[in-house]
TIMIRO-995896 format. One record per atom (N, C-alpha, C, O): residue number from 1; x, y, z; atom name. Coordinates in Angstrom, 3 decimals, decimal comma, always signed. Each point is the difference from the previous one (the first is absolute). Example, Ala and Ser with C-alpha at 12.3 -4.5 7.8 and 13.67 -1.06 7.14 Angstrom:
BEGIN
  nr       c1       c2       c3 atom
   1  +13,190   -5,690   +7,800    N
   1   -0,890   +1,190   +0,000   CA
   1   +0,900   +1,200   +0,000    C
   1   +1,036   -0,019   +0,665    O
   2   -1,386   +1,069   -1,385    N
   2   +0,820   +1,190   +0,060   CA
   2   -0,770   +1,090   +0,730    C
   2   +0,509   +1,108   +0,169    O
! end
This chain:
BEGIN
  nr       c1       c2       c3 atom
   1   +0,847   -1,168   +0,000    N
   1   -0,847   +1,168   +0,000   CA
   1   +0,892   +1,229   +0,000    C
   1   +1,027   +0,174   +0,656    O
   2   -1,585   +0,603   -1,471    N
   2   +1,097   +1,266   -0,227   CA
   2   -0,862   +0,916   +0,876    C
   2   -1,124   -0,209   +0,458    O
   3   +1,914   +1,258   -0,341    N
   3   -0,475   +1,394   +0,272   CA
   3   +0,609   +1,250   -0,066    C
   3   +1,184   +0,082   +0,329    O
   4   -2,038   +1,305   -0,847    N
   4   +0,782   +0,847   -0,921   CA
   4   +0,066   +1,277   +0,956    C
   4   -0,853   +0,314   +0,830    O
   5   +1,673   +0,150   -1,028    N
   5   +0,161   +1,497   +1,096   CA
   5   -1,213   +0,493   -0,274    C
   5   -0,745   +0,149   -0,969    O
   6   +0,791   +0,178   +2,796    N
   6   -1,598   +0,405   -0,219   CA
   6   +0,174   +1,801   -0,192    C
   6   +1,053   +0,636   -0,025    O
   7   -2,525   -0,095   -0,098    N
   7   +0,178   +1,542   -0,450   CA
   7   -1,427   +0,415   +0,823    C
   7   -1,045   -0,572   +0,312    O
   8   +1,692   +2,026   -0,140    N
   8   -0,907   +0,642   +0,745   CA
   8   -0,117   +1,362   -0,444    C
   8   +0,970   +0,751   -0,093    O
   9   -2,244   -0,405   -0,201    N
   9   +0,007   +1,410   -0,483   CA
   9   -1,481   +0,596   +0,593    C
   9   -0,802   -0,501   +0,788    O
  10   +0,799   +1,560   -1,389    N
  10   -0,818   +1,255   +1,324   CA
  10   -1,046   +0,289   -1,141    C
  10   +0,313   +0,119   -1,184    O
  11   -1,816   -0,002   +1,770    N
  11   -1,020   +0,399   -0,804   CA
  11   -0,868   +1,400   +0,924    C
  11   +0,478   +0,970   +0,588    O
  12   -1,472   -1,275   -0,730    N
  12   -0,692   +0,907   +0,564   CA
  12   -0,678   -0,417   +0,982    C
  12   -0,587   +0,786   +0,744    O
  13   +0,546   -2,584   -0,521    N
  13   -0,778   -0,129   +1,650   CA
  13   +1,317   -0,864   +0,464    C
  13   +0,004   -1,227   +0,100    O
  14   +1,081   +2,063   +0,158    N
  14   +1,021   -1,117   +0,176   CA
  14   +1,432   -0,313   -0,718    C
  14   +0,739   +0,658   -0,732    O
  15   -0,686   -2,219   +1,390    N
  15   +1,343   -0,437   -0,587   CA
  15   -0,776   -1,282   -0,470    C
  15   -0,986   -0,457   +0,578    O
  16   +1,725   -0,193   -2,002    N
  16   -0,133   -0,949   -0,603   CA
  16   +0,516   -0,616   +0,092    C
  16   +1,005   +0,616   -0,356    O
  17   -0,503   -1,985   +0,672    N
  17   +1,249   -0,867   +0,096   CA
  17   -0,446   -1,047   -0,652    C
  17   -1,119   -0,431   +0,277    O
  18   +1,999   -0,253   -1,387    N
  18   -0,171   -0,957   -1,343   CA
  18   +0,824   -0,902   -0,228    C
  18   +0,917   +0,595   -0,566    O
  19   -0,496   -2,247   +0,681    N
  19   +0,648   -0,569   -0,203   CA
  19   -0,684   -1,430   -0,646    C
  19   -1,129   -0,411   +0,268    O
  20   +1,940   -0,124   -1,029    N
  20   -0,353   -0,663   -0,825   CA
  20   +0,328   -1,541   +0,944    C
  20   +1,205   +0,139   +0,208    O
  21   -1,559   -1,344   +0,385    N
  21   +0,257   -1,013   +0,712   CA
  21   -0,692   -1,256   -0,859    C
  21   -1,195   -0,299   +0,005    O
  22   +2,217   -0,320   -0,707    N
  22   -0,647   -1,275   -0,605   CA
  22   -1,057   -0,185   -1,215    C
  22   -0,772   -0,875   -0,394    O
  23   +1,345   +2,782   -0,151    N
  23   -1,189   -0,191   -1,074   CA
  23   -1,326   +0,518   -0,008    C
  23   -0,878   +0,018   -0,862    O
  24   +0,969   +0,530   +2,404    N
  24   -0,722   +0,759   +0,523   CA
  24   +0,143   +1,371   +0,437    C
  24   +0,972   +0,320   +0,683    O
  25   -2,239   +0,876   -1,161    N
  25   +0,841   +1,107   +0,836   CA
  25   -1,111   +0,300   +1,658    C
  25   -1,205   -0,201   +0,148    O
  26   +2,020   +0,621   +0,642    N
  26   -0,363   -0,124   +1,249   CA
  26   -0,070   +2,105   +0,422    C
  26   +0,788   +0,942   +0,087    O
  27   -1,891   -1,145   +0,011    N
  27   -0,009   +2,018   +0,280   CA
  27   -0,599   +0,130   +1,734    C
  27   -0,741   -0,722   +0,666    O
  28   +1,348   +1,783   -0,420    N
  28   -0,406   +0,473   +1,500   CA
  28   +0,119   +1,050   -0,354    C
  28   +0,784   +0,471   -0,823    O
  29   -1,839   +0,154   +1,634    N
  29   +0,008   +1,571   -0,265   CA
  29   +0,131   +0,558   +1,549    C
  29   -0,841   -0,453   +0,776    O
  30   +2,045   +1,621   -0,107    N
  30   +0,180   +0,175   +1,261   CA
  30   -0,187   +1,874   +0,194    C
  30   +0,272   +0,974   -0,702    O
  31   -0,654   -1,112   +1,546    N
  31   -0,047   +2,024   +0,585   CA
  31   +1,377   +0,184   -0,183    C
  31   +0,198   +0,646   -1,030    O
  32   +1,074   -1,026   +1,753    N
  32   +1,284   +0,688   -0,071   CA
  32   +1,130   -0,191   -0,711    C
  32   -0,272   -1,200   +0,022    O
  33   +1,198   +1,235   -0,583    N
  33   +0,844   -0,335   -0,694   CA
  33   +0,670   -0,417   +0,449    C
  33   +0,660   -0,532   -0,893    O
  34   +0,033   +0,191   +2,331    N
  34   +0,018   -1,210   +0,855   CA
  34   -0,806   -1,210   +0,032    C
  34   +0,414   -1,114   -0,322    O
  35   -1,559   +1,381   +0,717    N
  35   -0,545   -1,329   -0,250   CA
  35   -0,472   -0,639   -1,427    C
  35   -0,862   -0,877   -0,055    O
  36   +1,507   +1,398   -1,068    N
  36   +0,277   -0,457   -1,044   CA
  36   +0,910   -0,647   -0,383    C
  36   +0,081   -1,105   -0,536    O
  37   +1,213   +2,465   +1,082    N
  37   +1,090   -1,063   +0,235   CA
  37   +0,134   -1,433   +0,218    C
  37   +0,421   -0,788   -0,847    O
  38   -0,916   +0,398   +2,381    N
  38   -0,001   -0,786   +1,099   CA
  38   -1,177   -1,495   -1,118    C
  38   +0,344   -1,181   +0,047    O
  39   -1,247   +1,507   -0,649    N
  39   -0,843   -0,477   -0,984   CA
  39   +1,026   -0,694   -0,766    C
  39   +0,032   -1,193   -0,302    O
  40   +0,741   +2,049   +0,051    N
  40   +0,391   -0,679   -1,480   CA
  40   +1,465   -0,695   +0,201    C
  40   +0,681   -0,620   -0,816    O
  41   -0,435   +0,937   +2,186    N
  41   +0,992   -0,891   +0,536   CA
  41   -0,188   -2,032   +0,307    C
  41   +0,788   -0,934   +0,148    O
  42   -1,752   +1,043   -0,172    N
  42   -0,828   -0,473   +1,178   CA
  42   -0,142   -1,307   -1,585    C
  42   +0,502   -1,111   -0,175    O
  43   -1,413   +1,968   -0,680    N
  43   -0,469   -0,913   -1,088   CA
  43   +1,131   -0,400   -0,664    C
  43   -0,186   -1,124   -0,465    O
  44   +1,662   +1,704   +0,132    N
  44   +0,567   -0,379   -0,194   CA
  44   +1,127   -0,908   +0,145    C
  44   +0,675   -0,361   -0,964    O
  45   -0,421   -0,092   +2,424    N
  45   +0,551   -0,892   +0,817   CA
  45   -1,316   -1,011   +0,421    C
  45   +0,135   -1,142   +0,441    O
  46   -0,801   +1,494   -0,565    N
  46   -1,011   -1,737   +0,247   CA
  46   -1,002   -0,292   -1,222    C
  46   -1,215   -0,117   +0,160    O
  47   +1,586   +0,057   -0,864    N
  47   -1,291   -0,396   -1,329   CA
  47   -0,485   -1,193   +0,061    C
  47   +0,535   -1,099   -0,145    O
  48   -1,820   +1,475   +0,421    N
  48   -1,494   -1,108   -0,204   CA
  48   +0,551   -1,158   -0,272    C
  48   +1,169   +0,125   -0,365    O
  49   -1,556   -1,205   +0,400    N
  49   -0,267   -1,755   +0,381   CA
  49   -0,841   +0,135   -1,423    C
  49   -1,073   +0,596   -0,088    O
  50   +1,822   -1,323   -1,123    N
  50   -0,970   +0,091   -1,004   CA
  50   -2,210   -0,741   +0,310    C
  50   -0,256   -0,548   +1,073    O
  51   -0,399   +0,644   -1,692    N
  51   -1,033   -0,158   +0,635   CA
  51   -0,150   -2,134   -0,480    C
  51   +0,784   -0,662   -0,680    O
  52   -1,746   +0,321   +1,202    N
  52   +0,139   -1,350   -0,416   CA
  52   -1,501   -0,405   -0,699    C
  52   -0,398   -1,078   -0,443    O
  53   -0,306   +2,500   +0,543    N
  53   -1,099   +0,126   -0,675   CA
  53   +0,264   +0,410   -1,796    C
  53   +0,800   +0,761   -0,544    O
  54   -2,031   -1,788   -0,072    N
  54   +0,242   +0,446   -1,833   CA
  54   -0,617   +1,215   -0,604    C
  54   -1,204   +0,258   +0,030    O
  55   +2,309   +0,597   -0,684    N
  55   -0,808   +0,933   -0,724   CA
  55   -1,169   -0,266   -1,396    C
  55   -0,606   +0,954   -0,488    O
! end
């Protein structure tokens, strides 16, 4: 399972944080740019358990 630097960028209700995990992209949206940070730390040192359910 791969996973791609994650990214975080600033809108108008917020912070966006975007990383791609297994083919998947995984979004959180946070009030501070710390806890975006901390988000995208987070998703990027532990990526998801692929699922064992069929698409």
């Amino acid at each position: 399972m791969t996973t791609d630097t994650p990214a975080w960028t600033r809108d108008n209700e917020g912070w966006l944080v975007r990383v791609k995990v297994g083919g998947r992209i995984q979004e959180v949206r946070c009030t501070t740019e710390s806890q975006a940070r901390y988000f995208a730390t987070v998703l990027a040192m532990n990526p998801s358990k692929p699922s064992k359910l069929r698409n």
